[in-house]
C-alpha positions as CSV (number, residue, x, y, z in Angstrom):
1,X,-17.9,3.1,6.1
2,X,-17.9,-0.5,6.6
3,X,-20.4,-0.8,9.4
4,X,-22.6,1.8,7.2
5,X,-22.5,-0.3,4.2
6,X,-23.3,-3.5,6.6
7,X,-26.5,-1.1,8.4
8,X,-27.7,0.5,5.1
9,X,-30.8,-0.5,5.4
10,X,-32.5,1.5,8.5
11,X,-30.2,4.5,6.9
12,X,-31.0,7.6,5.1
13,X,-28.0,6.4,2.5
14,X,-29.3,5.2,-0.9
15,X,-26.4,2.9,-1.6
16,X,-23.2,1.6,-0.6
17,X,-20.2,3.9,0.1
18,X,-17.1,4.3,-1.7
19,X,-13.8,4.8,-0.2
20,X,-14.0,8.3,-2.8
21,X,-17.3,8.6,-0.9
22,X,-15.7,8.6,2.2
23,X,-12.8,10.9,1.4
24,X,-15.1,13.7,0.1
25,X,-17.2,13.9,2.9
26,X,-14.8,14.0,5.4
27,X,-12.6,16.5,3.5
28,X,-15.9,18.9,2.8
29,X,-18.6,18.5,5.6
30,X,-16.8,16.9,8.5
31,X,-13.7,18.9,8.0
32,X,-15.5,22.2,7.3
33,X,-17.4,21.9,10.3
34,X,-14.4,22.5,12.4
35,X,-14.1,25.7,11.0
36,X,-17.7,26.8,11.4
37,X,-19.4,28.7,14.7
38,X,-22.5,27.0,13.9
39,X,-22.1,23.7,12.1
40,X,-24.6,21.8,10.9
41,X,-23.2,18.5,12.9
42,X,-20.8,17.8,15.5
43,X,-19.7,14.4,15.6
44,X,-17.6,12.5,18.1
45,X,-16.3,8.6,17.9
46,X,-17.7,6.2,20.7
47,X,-14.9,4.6,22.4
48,X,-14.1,1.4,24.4
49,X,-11.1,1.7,26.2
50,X,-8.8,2.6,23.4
51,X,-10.3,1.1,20.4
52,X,-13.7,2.9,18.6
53,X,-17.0,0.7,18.5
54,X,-19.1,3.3,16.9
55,X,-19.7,6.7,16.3
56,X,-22.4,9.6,16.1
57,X,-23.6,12.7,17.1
58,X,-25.7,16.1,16.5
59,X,-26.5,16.3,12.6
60,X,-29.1,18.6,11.4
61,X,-28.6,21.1,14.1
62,X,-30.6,23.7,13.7
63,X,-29.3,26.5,16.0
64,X,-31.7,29.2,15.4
65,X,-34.9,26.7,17.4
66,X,-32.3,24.8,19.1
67,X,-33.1,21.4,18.1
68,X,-31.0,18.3,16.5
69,X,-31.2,15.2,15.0
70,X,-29.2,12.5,17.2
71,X,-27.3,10.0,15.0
72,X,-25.3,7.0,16.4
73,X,-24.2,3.9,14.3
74,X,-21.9,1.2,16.5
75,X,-19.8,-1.9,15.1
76,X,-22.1,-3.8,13.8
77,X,-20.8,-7.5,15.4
78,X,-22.0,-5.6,18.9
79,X,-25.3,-4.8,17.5
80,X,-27.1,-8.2,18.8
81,X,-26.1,-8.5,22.0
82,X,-25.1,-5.1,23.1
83,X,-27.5,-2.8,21.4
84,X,-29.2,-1.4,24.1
85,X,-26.2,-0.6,26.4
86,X,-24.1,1.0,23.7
87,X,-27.6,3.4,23.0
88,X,-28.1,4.0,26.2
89,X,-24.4,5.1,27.3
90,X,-24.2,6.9,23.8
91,X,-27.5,8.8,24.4
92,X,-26.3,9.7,27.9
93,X,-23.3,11.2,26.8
94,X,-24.7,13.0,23.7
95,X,-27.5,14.9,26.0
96,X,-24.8,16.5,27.9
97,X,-23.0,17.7,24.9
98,X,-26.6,19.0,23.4
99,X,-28.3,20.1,26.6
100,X,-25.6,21.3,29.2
101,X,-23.0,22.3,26.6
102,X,-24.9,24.0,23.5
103,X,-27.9,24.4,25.6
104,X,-30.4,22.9,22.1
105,X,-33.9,22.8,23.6
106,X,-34.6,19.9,22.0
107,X,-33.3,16.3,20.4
108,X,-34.6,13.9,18.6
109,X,-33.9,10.3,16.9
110,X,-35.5,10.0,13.2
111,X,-36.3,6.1,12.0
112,X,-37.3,3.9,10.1
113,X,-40.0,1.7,11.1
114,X,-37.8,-1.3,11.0
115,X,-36.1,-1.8,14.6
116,X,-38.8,-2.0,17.6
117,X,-35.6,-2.7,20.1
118,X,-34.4,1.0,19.2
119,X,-38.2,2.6,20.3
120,X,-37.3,0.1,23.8
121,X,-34.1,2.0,24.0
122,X,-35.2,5.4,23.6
123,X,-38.2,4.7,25.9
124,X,-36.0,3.6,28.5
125,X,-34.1,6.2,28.1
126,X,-37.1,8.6,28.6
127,X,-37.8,9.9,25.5
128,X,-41.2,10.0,23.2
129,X,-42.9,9.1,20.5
130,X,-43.2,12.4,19.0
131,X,-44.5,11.7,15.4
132,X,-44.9,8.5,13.0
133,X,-44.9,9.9,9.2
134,X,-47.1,7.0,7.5
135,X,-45.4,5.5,4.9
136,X,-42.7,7.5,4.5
137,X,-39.5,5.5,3.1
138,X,-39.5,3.1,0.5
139,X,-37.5,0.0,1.8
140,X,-37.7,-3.7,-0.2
141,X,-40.4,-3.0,-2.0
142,X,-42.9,-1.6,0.5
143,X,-43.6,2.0,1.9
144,X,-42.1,2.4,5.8
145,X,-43.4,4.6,8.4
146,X,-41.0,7.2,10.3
147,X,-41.2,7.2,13.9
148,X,-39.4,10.1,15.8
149,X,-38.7,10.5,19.1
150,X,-37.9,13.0,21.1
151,X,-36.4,14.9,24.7
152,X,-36.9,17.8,25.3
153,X,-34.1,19.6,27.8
154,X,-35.0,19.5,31.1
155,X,-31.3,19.6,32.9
């Protein structure tokens, strides 16, 4: 909750959390999840040795054309010095789950046009631009584009 409330801004969250917040989706969507065949998001903490420094996952699976949204959020002190190693490792390890594991033909990262060191990360890590939605997000008073990119299962 905290490092979403510090990030908010190149998330699809429309204000800050509540520790209520918080409680009721973990105790409807996150929790309900494990209970479901198909859920619509499997989502895993990112650990360093024994303490977490992010987390993430699939969300908006869709299983019937085998595709999800990748989501990953890490602590947000890392952020400047380490963001392209904690993406990288974390989009390594989420392509096995989503490729190898559930076999999805395709994943994809949905964003705001507000961090060009993410597209660097993604490109290194061989995926691509696979749309730009023109002004598609309001953000501080201006209209954003949405850039999605995309890998497409090849293991």
């Amino acid at each position: 909750m905290k490092w979403r409330n510090e990030q908010i801004y190149h998330l699809r969250q429309n204000r800050p959390l509540t520790i209520e917040d918080q409680n009721t989706y973990f105790n409807t969507v996150v929790y309900d999840g494990f209970r479901d065949n198909n859920p619509k998001q499997i989502l895993f903490s990112y650990m360093e040795t024994d303490k977490c420094i992010g987390y993430g996952g699939l969300v908006h699976i869709n299983w019937e054309d085998k595709n999800a949204e990748v989501s990953f959020i890490m602590d947000t002190k890392l952020e400047e010095k380490y963001f392209q190693k904690h993406w990288l490792t974390f989009l390594s390890l989420i392509e096995d789950v989503a490729f190898m594991e559930l076999k999805l033909h395709k994943i994809f990262v949905y964003a705001f046009d507000l961090r060009p060191h993410l597209y660097e990360a993604l490109e290194k890590a061989r995926y691509f631009m696979d749309a730009r939605l023109a002004e598609h997000c309001f953000f501080n008073g201006a209209y954003k584009d949405v850039i999605i990119y995309s890998k497409i299962n090849d293991k």
